[in-house]
C-alpha positions as a LaTeX table, in Angstrom:
\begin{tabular}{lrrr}
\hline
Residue & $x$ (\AA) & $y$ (\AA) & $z$ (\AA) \\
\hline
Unk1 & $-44.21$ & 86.82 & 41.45 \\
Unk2 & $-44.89$ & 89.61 & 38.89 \\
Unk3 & $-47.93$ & 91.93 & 39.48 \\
Unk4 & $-50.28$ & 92.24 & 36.90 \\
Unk5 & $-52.02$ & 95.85 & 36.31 \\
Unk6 & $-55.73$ & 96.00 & 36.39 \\
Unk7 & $-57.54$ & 97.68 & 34.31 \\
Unk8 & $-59.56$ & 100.60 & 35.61 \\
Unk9 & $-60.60$ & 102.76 & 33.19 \\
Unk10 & $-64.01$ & 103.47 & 31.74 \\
Unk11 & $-62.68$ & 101.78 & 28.84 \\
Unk12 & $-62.56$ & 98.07 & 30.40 \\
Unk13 & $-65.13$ & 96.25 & 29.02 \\
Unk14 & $-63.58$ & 97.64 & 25.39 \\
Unk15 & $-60.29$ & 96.04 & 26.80 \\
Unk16 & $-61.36$ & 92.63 & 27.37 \\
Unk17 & $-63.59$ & 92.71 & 24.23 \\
Unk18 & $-60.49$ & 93.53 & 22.25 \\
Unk19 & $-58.19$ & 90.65 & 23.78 \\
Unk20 & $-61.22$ & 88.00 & 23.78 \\
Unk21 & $-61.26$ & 89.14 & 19.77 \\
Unk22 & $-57.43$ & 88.89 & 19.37 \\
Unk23 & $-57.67$ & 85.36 & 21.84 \\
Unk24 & $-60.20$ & 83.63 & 19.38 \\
Unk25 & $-58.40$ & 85.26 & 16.28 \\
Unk26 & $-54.85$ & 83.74 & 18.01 \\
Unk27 & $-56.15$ & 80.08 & 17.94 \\
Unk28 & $-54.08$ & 80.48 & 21.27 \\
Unk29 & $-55.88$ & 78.54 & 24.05 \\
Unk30 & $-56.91$ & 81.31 & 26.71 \\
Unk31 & $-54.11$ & 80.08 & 29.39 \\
Unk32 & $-51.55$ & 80.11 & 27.05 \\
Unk33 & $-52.67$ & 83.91 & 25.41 \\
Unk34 & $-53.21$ & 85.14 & 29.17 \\
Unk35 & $-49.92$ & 83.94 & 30.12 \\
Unk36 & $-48.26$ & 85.59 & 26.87 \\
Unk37 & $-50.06$ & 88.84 & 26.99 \\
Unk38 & $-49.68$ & 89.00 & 31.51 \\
Unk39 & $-53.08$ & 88.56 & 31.61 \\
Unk40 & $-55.07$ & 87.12 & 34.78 \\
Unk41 & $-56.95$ & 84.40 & 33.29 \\
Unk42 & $-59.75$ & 84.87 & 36.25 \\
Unk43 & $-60.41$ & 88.23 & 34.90 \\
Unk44 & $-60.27$ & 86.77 & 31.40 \\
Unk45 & $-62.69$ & 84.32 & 31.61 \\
Unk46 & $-65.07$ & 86.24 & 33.71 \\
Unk47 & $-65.76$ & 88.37 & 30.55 \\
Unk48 & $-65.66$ & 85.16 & 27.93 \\
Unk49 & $-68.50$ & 84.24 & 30.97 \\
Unk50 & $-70.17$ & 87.97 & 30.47 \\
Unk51 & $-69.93$ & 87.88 & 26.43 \\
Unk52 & $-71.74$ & 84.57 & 26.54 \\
Unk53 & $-74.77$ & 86.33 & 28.78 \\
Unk54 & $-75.43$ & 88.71 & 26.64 \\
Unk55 & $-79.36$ & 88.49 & 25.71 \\
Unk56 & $-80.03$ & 86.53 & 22.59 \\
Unk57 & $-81.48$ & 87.97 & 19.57 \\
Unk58 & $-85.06$ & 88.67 & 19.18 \\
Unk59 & $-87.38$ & 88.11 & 16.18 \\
Unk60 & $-89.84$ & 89.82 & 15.34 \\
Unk61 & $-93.23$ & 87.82 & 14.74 \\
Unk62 & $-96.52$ & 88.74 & 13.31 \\
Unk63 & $-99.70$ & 87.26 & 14.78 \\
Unk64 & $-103.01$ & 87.12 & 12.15 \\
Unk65 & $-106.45$ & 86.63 & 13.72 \\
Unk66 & $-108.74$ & 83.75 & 12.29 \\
Unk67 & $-112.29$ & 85.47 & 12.11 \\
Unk68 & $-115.43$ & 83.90 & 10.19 \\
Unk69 & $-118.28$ & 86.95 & 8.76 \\
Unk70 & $-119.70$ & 87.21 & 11.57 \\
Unk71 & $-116.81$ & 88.13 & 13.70 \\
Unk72 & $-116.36$ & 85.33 & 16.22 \\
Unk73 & $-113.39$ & 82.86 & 16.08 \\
Unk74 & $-113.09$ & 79.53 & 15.41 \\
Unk75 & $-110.75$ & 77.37 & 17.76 \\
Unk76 & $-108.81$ & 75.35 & 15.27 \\
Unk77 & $-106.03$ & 73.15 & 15.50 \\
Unk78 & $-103.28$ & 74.34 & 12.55 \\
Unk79 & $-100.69$ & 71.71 & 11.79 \\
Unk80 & $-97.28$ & 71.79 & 13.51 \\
Unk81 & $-94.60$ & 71.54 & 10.99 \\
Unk82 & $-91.95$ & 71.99 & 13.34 \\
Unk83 & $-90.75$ & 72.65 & 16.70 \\
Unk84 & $-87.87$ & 73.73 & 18.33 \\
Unk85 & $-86.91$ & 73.33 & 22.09 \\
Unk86 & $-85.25$ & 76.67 & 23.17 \\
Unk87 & $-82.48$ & 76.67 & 25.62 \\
Unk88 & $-84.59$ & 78.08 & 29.05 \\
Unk89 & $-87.28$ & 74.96 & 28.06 \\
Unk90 & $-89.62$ & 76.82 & 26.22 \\
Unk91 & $-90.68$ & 75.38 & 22.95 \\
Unk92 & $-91.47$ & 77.10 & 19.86 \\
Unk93 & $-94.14$ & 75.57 & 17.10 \\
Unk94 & $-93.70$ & 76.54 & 13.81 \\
Unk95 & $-97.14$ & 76.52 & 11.76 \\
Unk96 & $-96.20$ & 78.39 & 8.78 \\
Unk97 & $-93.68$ & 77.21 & 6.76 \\
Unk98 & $-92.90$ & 80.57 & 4.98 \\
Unk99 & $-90.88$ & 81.16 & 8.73 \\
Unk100 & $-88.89$ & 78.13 & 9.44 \\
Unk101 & $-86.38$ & 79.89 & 7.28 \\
Unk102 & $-86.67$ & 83.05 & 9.00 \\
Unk103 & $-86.10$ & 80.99 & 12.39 \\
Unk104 & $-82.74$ & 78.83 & 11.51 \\
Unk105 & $-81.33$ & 81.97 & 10.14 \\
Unk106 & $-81.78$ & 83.80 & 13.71 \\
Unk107 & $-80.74$ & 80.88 & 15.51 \\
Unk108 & $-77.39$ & 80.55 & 13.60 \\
\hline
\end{tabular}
């Protein structure tokens, strides 16, 4: 059986980033580009694994304060126009429809 080098160098996580790019760019599925470029596939897929954890994207939001002259708020009930049902559960209400946009283009 032929032994496959590991890579040790403070440079590894740019290696694996490099042949998950060239991988996806191949159209090669991953046991066939592993196999071509000696790769161990366990080692492969443990960074496709750690590129999918990375933390999602964050948006920034603005909150405005509903005050009446005299300085106390009103509780009100604002319309939902729509929601979305994030991927840990949590779901997001959408009030303003100035930022659905704003939403599906982070979410893409």
């Amino acid at each position: 059986m032929m032994s496959i080098p590991v890579q040790k160098s403070s440079s590894d996580e740019q290696y694996w980033k490099e042949h998950l790019a060239k991988q996806k760019k191949s159209g090669l599925p991953a046991t066939i580009y592993c196999r071509e470029h000696q790769l161990n596939y366990d080692r492969f897929y443990y960074w496709v694994r750690k590129e999918k954890r990375v933390s999602p994207r964050l948006i920034p939001i603005e909150l405005k304060s509903i005050a009446t002259e005299n300085d106390s708020t009103i509780p009100m009930e604002l319309p939902i126009l729509c929601t979305l049902t994030l991927r840990n559960g949590s779901v997001l209400a959408i009030h303003e429809q100035s930022v659905i946009p704003l939403v599906l283009s982070a979410v893409r």
